[in-house]
N, CA, C and O atoms as CSV, one atom per row, in Angstrom:
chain,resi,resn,atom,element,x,y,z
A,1,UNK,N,N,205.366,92.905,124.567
A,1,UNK,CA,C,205.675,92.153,125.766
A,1,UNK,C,C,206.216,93.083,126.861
A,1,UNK,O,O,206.150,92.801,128.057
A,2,UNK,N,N,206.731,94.155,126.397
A,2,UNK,CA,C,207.631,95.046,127.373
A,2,UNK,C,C,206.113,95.837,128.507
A,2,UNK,O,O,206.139,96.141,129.700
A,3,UNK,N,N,205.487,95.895,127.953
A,3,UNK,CA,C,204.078,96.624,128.359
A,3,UNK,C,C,203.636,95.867,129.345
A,3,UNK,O,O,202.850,96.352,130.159
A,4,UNK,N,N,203.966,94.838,129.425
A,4,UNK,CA,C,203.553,93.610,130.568
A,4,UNK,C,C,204.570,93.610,132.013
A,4,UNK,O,O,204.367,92.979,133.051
A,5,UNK,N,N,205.710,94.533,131.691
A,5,UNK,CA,C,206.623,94.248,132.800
A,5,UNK,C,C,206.080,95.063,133.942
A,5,UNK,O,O,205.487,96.127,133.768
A,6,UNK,N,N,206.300,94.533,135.089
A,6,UNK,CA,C,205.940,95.397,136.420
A,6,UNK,C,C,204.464,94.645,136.611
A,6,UNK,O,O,203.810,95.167,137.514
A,7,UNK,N,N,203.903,93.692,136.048
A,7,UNK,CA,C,202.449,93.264,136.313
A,7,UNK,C,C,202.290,92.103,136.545
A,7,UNK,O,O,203.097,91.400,135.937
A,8,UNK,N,N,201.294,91.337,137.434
A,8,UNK,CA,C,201.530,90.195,137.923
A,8,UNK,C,C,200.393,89.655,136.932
A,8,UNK,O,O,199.433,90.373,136.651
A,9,UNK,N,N,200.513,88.588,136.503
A,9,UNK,CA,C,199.914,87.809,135.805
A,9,UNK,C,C,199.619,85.865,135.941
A,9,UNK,O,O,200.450,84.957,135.944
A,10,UNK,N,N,198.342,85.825,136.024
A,10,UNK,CA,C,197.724,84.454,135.844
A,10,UNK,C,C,197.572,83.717,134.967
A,10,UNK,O,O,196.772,83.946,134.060
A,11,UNK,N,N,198.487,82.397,135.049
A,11,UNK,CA,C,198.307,82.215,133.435
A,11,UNK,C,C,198.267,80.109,134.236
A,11,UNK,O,O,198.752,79.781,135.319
A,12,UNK,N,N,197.888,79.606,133.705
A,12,UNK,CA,C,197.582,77.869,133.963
A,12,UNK,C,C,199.184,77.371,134.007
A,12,UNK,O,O,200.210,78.008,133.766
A,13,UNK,N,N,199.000,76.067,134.385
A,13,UNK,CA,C,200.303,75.975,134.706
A,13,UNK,C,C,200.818,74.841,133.989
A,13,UNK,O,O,199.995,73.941,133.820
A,14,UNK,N,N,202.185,74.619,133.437
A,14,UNK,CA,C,203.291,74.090,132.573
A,14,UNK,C,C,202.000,73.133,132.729
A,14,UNK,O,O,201.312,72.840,133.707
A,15,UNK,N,N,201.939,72.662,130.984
A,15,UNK,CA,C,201.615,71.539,130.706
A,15,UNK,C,C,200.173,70.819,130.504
A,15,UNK,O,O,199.721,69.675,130.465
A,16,UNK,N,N,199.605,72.483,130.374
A,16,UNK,CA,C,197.821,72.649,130.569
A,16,UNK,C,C,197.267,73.428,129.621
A,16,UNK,O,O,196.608,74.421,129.928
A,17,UNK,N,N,197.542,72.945,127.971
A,17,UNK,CA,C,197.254,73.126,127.130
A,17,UNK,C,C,198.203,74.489,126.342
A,17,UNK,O,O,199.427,74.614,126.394
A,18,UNK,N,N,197.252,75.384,125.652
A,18,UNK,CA,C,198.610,76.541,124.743
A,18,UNK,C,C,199.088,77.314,125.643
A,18,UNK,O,O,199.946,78.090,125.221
A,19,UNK,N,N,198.815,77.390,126.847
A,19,UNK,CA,C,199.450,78.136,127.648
A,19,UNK,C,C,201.241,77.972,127.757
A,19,UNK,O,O,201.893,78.859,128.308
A,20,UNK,N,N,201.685,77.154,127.364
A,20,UNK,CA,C,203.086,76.711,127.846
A,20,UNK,C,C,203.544,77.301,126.520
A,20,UNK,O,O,204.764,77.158,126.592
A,21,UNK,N,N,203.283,77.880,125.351
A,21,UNK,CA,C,203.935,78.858,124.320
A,21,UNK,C,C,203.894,79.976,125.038
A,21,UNK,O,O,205.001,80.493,125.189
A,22,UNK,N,N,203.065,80.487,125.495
A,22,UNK,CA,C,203.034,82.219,126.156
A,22,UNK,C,C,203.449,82.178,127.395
A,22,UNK,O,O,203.835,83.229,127.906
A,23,UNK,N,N,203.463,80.794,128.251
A,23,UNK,CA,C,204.730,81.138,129.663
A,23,UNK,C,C,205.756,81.359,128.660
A,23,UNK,O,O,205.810,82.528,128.278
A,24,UNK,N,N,206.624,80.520,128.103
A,24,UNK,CA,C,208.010,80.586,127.343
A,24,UNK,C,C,208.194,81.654,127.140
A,24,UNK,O,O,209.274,81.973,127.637
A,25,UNK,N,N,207.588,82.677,126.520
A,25,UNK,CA,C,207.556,83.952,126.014
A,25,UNK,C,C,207.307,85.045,127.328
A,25,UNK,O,O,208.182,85.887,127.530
A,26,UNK,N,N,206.628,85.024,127.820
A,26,UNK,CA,C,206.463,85.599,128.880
A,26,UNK,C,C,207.903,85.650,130.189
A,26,UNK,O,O,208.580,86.592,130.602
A,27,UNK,N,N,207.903,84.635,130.413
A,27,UNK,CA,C,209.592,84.113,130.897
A,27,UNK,C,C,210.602,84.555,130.985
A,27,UNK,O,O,211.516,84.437,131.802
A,28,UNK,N,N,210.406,85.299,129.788
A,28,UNK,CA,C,211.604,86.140,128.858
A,28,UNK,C,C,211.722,86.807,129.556
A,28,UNK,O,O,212.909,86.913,129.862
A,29,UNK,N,N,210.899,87.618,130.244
A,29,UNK,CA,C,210.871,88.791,130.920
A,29,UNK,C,C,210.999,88.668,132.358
A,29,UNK,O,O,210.045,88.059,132.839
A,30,UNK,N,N,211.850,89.041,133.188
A,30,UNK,CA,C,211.925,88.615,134.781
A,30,UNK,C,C,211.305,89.924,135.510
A,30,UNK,O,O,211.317,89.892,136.740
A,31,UNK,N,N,210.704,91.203,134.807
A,31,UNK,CA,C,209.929,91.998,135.430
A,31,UNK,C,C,208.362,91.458,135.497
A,31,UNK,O,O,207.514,91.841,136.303
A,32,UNK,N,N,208.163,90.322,134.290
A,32,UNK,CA,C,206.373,89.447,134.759
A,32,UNK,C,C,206.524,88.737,135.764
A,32,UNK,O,O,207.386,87.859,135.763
A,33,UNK,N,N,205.686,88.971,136.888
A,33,UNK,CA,C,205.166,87.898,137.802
A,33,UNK,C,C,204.452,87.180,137.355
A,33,UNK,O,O,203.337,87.543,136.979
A,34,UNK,N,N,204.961,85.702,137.243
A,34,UNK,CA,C,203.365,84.731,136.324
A,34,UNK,C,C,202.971,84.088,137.563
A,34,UNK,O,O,203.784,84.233,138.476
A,35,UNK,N,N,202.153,83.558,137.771
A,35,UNK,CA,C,201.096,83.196,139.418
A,35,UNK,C,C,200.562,82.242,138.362
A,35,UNK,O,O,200.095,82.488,137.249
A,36,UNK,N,N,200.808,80.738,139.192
A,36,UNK,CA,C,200.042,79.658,138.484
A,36,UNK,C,C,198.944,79.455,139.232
A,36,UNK,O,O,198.862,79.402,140.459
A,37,UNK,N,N,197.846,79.310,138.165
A,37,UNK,CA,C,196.649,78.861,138.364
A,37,UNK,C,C,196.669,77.370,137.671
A,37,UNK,O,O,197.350,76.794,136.822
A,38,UNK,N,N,195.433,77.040,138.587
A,38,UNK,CA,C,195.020,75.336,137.982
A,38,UNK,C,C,193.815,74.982,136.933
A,38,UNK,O,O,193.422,74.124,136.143
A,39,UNK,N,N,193.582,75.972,137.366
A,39,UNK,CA,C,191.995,76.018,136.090
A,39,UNK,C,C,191.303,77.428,136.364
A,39,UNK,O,O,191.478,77.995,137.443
A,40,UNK,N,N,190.496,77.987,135.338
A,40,UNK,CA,C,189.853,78.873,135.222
A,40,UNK,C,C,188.068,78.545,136.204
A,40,UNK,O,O,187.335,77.584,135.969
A,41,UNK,N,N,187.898,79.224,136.848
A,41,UNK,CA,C,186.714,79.336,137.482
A,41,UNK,C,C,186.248,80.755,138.120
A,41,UNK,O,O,186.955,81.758,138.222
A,42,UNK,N,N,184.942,80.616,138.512
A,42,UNK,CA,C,184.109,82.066,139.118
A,42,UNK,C,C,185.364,83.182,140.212
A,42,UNK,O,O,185.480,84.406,140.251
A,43,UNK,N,N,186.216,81.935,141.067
A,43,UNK,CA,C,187.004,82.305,142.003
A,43,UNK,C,C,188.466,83.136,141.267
A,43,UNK,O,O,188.994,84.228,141.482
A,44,UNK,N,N,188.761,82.019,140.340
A,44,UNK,CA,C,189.916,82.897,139.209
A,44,UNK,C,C,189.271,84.443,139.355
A,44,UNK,O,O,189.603,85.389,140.070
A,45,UNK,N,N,188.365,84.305,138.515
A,45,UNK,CA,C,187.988,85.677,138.016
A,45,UNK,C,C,187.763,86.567,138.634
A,45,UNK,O,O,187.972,87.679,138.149
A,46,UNK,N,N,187.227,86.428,140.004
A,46,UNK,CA,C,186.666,87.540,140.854
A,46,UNK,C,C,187.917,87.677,141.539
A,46,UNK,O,O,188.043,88.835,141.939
A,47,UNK,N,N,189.017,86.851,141.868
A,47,UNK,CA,C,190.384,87.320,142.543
A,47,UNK,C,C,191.479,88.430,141.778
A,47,UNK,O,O,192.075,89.387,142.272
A,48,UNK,N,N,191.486,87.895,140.372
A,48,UNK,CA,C,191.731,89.066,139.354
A,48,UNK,C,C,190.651,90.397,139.371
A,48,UNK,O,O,191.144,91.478,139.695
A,49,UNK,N,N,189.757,90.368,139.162
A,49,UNK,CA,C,189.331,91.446,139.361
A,49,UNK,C,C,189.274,92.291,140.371
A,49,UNK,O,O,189.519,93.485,140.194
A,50,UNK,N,N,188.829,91.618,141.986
A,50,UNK,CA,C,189.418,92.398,143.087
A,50,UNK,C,C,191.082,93.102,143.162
A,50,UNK,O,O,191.371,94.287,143.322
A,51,UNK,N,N,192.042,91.882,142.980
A,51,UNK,CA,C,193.686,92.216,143.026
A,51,UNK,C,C,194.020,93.211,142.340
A,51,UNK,O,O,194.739,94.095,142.808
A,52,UNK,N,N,193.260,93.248,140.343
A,52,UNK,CA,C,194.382,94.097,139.744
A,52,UNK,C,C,194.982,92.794,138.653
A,52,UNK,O,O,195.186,92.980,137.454
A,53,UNK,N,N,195.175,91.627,139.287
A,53,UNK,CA,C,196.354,91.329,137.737
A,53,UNK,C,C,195.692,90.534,136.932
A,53,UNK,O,O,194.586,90.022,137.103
A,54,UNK,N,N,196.510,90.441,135.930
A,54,UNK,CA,C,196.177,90.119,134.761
A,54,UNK,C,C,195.912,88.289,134.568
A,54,UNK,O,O,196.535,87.536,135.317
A,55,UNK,N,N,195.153,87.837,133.736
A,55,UNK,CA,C,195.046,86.794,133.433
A,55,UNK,C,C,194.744,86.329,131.791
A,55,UNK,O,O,193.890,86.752,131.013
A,56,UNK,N,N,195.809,85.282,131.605
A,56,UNK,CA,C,196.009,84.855,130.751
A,56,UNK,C,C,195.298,84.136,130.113
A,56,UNK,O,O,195.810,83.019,130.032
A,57,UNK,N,N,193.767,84.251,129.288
A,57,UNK,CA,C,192.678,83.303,129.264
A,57,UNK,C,C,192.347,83.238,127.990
A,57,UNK,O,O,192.894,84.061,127.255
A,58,UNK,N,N,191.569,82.454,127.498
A,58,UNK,CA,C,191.072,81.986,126.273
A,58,UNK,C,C,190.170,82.874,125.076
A,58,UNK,O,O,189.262,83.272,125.807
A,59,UNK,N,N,189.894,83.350,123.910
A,59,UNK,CA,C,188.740,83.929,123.838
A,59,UNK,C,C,187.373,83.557,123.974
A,59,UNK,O,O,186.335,84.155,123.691
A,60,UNK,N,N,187.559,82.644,124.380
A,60,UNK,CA,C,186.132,81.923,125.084
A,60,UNK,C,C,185.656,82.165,126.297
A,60,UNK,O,O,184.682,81.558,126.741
A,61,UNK,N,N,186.149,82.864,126.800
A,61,UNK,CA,C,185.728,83.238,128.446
A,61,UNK,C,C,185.744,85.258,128.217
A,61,UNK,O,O,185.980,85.885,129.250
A,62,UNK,N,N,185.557,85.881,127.236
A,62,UNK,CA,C,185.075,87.037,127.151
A,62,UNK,C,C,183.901,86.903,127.588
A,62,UNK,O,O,183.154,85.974,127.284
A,63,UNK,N,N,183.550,88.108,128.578
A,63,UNK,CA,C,182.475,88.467,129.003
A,63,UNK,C,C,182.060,87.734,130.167
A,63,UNK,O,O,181.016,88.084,130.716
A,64,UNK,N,N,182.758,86.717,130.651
A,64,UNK,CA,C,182.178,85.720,131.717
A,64,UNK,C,C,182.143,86.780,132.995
A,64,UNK,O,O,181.261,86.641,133.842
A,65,UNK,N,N,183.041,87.751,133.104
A,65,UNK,CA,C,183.230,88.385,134.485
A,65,UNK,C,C,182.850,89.752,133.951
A,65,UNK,O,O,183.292,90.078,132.849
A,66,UNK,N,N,181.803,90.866,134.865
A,66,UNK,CA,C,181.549,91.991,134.510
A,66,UNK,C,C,182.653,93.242,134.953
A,66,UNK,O,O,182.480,94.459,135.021
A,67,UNK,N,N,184.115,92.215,135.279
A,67,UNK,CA,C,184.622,93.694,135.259
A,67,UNK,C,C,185.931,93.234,134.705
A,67,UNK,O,O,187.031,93.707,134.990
A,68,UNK,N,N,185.697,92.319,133.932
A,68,UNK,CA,C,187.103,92.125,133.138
A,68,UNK,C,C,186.998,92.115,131.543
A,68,UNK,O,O,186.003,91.723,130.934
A,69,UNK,N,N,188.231,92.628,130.922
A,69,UNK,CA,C,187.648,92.426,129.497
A,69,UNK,C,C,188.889,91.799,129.057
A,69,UNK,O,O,189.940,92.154,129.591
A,70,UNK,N,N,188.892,90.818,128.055
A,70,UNK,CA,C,189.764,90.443,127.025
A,70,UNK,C,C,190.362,91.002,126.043
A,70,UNK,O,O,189.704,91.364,125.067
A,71,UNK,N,N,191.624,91.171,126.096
A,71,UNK,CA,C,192.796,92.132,125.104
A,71,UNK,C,C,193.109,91.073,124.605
A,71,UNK,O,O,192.933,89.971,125.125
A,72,UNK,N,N,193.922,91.431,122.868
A,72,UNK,CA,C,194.242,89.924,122.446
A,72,UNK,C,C,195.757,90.755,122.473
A,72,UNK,O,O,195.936,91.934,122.167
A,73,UNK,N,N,196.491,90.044,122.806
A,73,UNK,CA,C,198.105,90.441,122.915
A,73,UNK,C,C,198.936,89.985,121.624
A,73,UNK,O,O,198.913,88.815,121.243
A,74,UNK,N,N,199.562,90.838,121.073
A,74,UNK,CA,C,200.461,90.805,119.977
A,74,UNK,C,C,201.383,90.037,120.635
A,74,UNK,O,O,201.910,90.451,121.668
A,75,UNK,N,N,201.714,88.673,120.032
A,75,UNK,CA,C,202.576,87.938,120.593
A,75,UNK,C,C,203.593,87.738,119.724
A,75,UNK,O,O,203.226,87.685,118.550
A,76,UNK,N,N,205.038,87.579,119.967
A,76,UNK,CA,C,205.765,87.864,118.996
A,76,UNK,C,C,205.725,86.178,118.085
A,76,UNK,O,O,205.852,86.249,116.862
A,77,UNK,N,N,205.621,85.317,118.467
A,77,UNK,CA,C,204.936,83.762,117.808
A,77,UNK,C,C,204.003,83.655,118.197
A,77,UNK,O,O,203.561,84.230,119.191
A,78,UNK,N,N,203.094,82.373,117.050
A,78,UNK,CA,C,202.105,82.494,117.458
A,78,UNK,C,C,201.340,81.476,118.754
A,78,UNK,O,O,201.754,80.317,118.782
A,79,UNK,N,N,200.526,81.766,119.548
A,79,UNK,CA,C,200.047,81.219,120.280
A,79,UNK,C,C,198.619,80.487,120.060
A,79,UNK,O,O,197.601,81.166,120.199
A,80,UNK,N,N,198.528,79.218,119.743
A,80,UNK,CA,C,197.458,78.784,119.317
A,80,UNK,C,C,196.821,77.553,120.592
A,80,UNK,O,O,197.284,77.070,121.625
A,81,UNK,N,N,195.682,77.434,119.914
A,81,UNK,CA,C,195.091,76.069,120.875
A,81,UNK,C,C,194.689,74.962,120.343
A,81,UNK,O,O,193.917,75.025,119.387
A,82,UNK,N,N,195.070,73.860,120.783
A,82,UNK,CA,C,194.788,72.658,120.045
A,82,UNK,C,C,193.635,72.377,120.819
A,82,UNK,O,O,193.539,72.657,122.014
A,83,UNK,N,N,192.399,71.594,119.858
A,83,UNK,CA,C,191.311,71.128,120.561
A,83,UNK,C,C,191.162,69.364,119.898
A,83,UNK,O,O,191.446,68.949,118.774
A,84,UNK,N,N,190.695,68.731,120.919
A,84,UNK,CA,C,190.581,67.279,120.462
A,84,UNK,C,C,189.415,66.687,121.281
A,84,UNK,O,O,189.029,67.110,122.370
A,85,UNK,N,N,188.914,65.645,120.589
A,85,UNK,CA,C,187.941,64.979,121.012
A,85,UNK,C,C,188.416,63.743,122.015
A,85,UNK,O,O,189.423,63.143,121.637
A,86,UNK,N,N,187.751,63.261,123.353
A,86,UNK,CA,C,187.897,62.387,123.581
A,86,UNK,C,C,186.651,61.252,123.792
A,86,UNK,O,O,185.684,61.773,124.348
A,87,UNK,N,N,186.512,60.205,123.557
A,87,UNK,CA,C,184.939,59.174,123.241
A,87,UNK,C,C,185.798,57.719,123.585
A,87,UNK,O,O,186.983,57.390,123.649
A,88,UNK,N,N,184.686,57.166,123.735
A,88,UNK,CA,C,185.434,55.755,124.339
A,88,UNK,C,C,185.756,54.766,122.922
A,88,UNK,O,O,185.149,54.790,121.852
A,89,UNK,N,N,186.975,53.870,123.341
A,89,UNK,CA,C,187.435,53.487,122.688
A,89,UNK,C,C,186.081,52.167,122.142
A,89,UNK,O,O,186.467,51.585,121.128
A,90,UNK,N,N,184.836,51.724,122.582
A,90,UNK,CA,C,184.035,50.729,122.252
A,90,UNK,C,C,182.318,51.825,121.768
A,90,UNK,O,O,181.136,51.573,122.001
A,91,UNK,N,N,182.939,52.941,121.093
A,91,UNK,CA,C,181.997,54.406,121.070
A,91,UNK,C,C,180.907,53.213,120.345
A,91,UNK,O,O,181.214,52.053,120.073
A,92,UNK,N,N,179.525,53.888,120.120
A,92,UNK,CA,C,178.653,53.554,119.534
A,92,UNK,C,C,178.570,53.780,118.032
A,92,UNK,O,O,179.482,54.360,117.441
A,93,UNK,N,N,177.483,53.328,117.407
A,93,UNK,CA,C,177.739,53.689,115.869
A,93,UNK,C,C,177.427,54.962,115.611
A,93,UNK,O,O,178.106,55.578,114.789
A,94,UNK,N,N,176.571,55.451,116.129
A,94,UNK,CA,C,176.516,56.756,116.453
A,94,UNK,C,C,177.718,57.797,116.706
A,94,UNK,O,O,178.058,58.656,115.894
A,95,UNK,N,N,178.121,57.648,117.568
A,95,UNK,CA,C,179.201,58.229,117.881
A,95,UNK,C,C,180.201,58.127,117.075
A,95,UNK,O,O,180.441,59.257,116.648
A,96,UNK,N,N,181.074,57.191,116.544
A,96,UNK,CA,C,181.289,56.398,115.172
A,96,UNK,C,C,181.621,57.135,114.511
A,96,UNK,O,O,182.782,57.518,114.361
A,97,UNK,N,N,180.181,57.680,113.688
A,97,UNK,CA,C,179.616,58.285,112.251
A,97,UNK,C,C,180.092,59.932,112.984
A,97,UNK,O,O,180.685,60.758,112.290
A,98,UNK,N,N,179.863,60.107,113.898
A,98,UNK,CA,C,179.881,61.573,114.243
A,98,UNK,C,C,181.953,62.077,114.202
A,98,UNK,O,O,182.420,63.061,113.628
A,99,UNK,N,N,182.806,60.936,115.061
A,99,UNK,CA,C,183.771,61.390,114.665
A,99,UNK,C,C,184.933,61.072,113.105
A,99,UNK,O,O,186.047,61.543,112.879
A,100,UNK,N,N,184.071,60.084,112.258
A,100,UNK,CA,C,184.295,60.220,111.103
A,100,UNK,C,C,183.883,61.478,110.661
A,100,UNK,O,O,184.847,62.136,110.270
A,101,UNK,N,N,182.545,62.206,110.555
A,101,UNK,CA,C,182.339,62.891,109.810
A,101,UNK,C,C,183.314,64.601,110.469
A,101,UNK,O,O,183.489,65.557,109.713
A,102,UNK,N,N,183.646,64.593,111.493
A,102,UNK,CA,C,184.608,65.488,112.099
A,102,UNK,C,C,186.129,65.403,111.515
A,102,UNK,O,O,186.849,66.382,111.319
A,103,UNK,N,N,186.416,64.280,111.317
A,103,UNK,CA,C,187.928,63.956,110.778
A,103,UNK,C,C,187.526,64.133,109.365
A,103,UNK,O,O,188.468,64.809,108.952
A,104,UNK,N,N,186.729,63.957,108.355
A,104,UNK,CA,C,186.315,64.298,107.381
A,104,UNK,C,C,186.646,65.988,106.975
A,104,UNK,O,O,187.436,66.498,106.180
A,105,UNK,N,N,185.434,66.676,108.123
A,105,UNK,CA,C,185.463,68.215,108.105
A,105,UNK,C,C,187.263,68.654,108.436
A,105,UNK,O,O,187.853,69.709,108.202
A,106,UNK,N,N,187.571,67.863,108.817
A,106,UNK,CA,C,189.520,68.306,109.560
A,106,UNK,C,C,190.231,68.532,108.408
A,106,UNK,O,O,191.122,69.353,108.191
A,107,UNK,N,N,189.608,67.499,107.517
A,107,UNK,CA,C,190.741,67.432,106.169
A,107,UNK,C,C,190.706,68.555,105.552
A,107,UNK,O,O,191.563,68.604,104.670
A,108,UNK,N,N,189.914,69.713,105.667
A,108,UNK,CA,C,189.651,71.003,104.961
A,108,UNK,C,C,190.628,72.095,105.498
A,108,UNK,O,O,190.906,73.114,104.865
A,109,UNK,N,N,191.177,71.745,106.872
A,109,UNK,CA,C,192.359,72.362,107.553
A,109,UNK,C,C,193.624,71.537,107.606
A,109,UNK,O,O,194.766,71.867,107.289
A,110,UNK,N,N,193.143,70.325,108.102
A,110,UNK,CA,C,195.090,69.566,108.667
A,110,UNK,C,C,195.126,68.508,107.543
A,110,UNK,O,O,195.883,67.551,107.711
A,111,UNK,N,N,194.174,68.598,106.088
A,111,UNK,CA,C,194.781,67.486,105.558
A,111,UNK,C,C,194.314,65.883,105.814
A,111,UNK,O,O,193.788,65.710,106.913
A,112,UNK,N,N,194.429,64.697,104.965
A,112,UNK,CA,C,193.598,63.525,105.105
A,112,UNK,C,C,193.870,63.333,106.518
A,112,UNK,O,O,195.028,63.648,106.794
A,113,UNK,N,N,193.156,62.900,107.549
A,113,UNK,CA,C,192.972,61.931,108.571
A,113,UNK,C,C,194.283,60.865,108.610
A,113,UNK,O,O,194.884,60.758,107.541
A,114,UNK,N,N,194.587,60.374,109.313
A,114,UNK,CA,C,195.445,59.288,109.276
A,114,UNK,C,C,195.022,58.048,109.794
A,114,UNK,O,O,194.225,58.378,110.671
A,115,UNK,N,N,195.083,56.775,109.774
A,115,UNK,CA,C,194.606,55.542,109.602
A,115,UNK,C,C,194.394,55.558,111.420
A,115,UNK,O,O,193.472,55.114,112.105
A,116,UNK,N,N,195.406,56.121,111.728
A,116,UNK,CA,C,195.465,55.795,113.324
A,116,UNK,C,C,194.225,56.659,113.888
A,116,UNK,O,O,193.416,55.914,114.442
A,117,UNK,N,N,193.890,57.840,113.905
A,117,UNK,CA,C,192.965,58.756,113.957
A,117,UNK,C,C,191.769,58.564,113.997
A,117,UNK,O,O,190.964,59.274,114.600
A,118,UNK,N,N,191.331,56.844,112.880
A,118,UNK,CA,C,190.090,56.445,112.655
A,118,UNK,C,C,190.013,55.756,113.354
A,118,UNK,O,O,189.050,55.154,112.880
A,119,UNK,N,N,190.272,55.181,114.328
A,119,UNK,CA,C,190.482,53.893,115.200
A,119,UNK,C,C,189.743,54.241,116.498
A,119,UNK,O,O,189.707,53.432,117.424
C-alpha cells in the first residue's frame, strides 16, 4: 500500500460494489489521492491514460485500453466481488429453470440455496 502514496487514483464511488473494501484500505493512507469516478467507460480510460493515474478496476476490463495494463495489488484483506442476478419477479419458466439450475451450481461454493433465494 505504501507504493501507492504520492499517486492519484480512480477508484468508483462509496457504495458501488467491492470497491468500498479497497477505498477503506486505501484511506488509510492520506498521501493517496482517490478521485471518484461513477462508472467505468472509453472516457475513464483514455483520461487515465493521458493524466498518469491510476485506476482501480476489475479483472475484467484487462486489455480494454492499449495503454493501460492491470496489476493485481497485494491487498492486505481480501478484496472480493459479489456478483448477482437480477430477472423479474413474474420470470418465465424458462428463466425459472435457468436460475434454479444457477442456485443449484452455487451450492458447490456458498452452500444449499435458501428458501428465500428460490422465490
Amino acid at each position: 500500500m505504501k507504493d501507492l502514496e504520492g499517486t492519484r487514483i480512480r477508484i468508483l464511488k462509496r457504495h458501488r460494489g467491492a470497491n468500498d473494501t479497497a477505498r477503506d484500505l486505501l484511506e488509510q493512507y492520506p498521501a493517496i489521492d482517490l478521485i471518484d469516478i461513477d462508472h467505468y467507460d472509453l472516457d475513464t480510460f483514455n483520461d487515465c491514460a493521458e493524466s498518469g493515474d491510476l485506476l482501480i478496476s476489475k479483472p475484467m476490463w484487462a486489455g480494454i485500453h492499449p495503454q493501460l495494463v492491470n496489476v493485481a495489488v497485494d491487498w492486505p484483506e481480501p478484496v472480493v466481488m459479489h456478483y448477482g442476478l437480477l430477472y423479474p419477479l413474474d420470470a418465465t419458466p424458462v428463466i425459472r429453470a435457468f436460475i434454479s439450475r444457477i442456485a443449484a451450481l452455487s451450492c458447490l461454493v456458498n452452500g444449499p440455496p435458501r428458501q428465500a433465494d428460490m422465490m
